[in-house]
Phi, psi and omega in degrees: 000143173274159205298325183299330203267303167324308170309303186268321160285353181277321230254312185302301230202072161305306199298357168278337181268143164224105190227118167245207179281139166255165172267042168247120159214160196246139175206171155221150185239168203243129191280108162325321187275012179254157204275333182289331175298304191308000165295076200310323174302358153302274181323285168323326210263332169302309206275327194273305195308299200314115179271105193274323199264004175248300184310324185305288250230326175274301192273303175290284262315114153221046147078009174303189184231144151322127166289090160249039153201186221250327184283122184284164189287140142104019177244161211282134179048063170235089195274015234343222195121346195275156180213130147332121162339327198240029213286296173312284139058110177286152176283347175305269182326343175295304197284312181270018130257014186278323173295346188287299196315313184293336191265334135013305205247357157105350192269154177163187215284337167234021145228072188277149174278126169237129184229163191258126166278100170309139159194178182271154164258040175282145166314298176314318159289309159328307177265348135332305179262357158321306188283013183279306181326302161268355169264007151279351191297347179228052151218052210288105151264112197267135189234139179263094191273136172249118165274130161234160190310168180296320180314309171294314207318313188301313196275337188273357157272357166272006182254342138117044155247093205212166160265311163206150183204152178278143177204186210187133184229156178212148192246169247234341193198155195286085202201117152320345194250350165315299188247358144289333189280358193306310196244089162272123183282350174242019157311147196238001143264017173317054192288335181277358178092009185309176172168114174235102182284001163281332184284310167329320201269338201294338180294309187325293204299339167286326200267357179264349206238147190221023157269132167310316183302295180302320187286332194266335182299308170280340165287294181338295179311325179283280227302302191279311140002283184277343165298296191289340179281358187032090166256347143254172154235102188302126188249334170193166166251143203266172191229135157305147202224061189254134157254128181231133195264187211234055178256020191263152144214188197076040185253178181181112181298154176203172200268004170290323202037073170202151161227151144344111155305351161256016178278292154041034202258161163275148158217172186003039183310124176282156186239000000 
């Protein structure tokens, strides 16, 4: 369902949503291999413009959480804690050091960067990204947003063609190393093109270590690694998004977001 229907049915008819935390997080990335991203104050500069709490709250609300790291809350054997650097940061400061950065690299008001916003034409992205549109504009940057059906959308990030682009990671199993391995330099879902061989060797050395503590301790690490190099932008942490009427019953949110159909029963349906 898209978030406005989501929105309105939380509002409507609560007891039909069943939404907890997911194994989900929605970001966007900036291609390394075009010469202005690899710039990291570039990189930086995007992320402080991203108002992660006006899309959360303002544009979505269906009650996901901001993203300022790459792991969502609440996965096994995790403690987190890693954060973007500028997370207390009111945005009003935010927007003016993004503007320091950009006037750094030679940009301002009669040299603007213009670059293209990858997305999908799903509703909810689309209109994510208009408002992307204006929260780069007073760091100037002008943006083109290009929407194609989803399918392209997937292939011109594995072909890495994009200027910057909206993607989504949902992990495949409850494990930190899950939404780390993304950026892995010989990832074949890797869209920005990262390559840290430090961020590289701290994943080797957790997947060699088979104290639970210590392994988490080395994800943690890789995890602030890639925070600081922004080799993405994290943006929400996803929410399960179920309408469940409410004669279903055995359904039981979980952080999979999927239940078994042979838990599954009708009770009082009305006819």
């Amino acid at each position: 369902y898209p978030a406005a229907q989501i929105g309105w049915l939380r509002r409507h008819a609560p007891d039909t949503v069943k939404s907890v935390p997911y194994l989900g997080v929605d970001y966007i990335v900036a291609n390394w291999k075009r010469k202005a991203f690899q710039d990291r104050r570039m990189r930086e500069a995007l992320s402080l413009a991203y108002n992660r709490e006006a899309i959360v709250y303002k544009i979505r609300r269906v009650g996901e959480t901001p993203a300022y790291n790459m792991i969502p809350p609440g996965v096994a054997n995790y403690p987190g804690g890693a954060s973007l650097d500028f997370k207390a940061l009111p945005y009003a400061a935010r927007i003016e050091k993004a503007r320091a950065l950009m006037r750094a690299m030679g940009y301002g008001p009669r040299h603007r960067l213009a670059i293209t916003y990858a997305t999908s034409t799903n509703p909810d992205q689309r209109r994510t990204a208009a408002i992307v549109q204006q929260m780069l504009a007073p760091i100037y940057i002008d943006m083109t947003i290009s929407a194609v059906e989803l399918a392209q959308h997937l292939q011109r990030l594995h072909a890495h063609d994009f200027d910057i682009a909206n993607s989504s990671w949902i992990a495949d199993y409850n494990d930190a190393s899950n939404f780390l391995d993304v950026l892995r330099s010989d990832s074949t879902s890797n869209y920005p093109g990262y390559a840290n061989p430090a961020y590289d060797g701290l994943l080797d050395k957790a997947q060699a270590t088979p104290d639970a503590a210590a392994r988490a301790r080395l994800l943690l690490q890789a995890e602030q690694v890639a925070l600081k190099d922004y080799a993405w932008l994290p943006c929400y942490f996803m929410l399960t998004m179920d309408v469940v009427q409410p004669w279903v019953k055995g359904w039981v949110p979980n952080i999979h977001g999927y239940n078994r159909s042979r838990w599954l029963r009708i009770e009082g349906h009305p006819h």
